[in-house]
N, C-alpha and C positions, 0 to 999 in steps of 0.2 A: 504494500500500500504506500511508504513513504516513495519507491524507486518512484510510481506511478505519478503519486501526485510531485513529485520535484522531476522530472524526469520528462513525465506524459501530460500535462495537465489539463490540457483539452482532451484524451483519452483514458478518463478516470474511470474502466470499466467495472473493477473489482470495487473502487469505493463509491461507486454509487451501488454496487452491489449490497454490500456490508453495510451501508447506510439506508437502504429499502429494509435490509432484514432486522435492522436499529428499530426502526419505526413500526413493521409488522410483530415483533416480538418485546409484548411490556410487561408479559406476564410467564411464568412455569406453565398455565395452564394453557398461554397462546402457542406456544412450544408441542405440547402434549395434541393437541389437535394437529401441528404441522407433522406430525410423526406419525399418527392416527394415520391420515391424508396421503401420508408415502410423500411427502414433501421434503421432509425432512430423515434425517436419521438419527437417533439419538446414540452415538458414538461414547457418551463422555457419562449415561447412564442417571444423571440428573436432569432434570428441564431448569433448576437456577442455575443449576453450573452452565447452562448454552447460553443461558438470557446474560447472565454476568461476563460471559466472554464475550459477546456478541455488541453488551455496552460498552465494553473495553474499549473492541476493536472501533469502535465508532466517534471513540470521546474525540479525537484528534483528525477528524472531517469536517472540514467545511459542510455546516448544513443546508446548502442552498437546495432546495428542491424545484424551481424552476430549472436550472440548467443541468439538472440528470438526465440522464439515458431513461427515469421511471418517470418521469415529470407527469406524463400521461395518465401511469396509475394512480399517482398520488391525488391528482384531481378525482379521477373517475370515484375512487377508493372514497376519498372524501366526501363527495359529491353523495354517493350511495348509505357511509353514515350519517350526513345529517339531513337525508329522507328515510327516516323510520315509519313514517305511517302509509307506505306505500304497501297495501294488502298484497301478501303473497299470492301464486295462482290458486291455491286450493282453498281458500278462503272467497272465491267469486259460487261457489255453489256452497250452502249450508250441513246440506249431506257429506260432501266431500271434507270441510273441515269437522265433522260430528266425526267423521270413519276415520282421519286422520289421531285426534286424541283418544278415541277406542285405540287404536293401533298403538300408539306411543304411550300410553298408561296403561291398562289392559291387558295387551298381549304383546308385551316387547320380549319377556323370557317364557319360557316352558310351564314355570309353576304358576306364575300371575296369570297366565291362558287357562290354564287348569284350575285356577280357583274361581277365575272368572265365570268359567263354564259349570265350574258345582255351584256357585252362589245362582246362577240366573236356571239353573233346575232345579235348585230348592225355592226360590222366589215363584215360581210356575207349578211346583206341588203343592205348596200351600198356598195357591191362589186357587187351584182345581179343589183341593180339601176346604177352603172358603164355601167355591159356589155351592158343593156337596150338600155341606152342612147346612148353606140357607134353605137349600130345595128341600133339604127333608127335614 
């Protein structure tokens, strides 16, 4: 990074690199999803130990983000957190976001599907043992 930036300074490709990855990484948990994603690799077995190396490597960069190689992203990136209330697609049909939080609470592992499916056959036996008992 220092050859680059005294060296190359209009071809600063690694530190506008290291300095996108500054910005994308503020947390162990933004880390943990980059690795999740196959984006990343977590070589060093930590996620503070990447984000701590990673501010390191960044403290000693000009932060100019108009004149990176990512300038683009950093807009667009921007741009997309501060419009949060742009409804996702599955939220334009009602069922579809109903079948979505079934899905993600619900039946995300084996046993919550499985207890899902005893509670709403025991809710359906004693609604039949209900009508029973009114009728007679």
């Amino acid at each position: 990074m220092a050859l680059e930036m005294c060296h190359y300074p209009l071809k600063t490709t690694i530190c506008d690199y290291v300095s996108l990855m500054d910005h994308l990484m503020e947390t162990s948990k933004d880390v943990d999803l980059m690795v999740q994603k196959g984006i990343l690799v977590n070589g060093l077995g930590d996620s503070n130990e990447i984000v701590t190396l990673v501010k390191k490597l960044g403290t000693h960069i000009p932060q100019d983000c108009q004149s990176s190689r990512y300038a683009w992203l950093f807009m667009h990136l921007n741009r997309h957190c501060e419009n949060r209330w742009v409804k996702p697609k599955y939220q334009d049909n009602i069922w579809q976001k109903w079948l979505k939080i079934l899905k993600d609470e619900y039946f995300s592992t084996p046993w919550r599907s499985a207890s899902t499916i005893a509670a709403i056959i025991l809710l359906v036996l004693t609604f039949i043992q209900t009508v029973f008992a009114i009728i007679k």
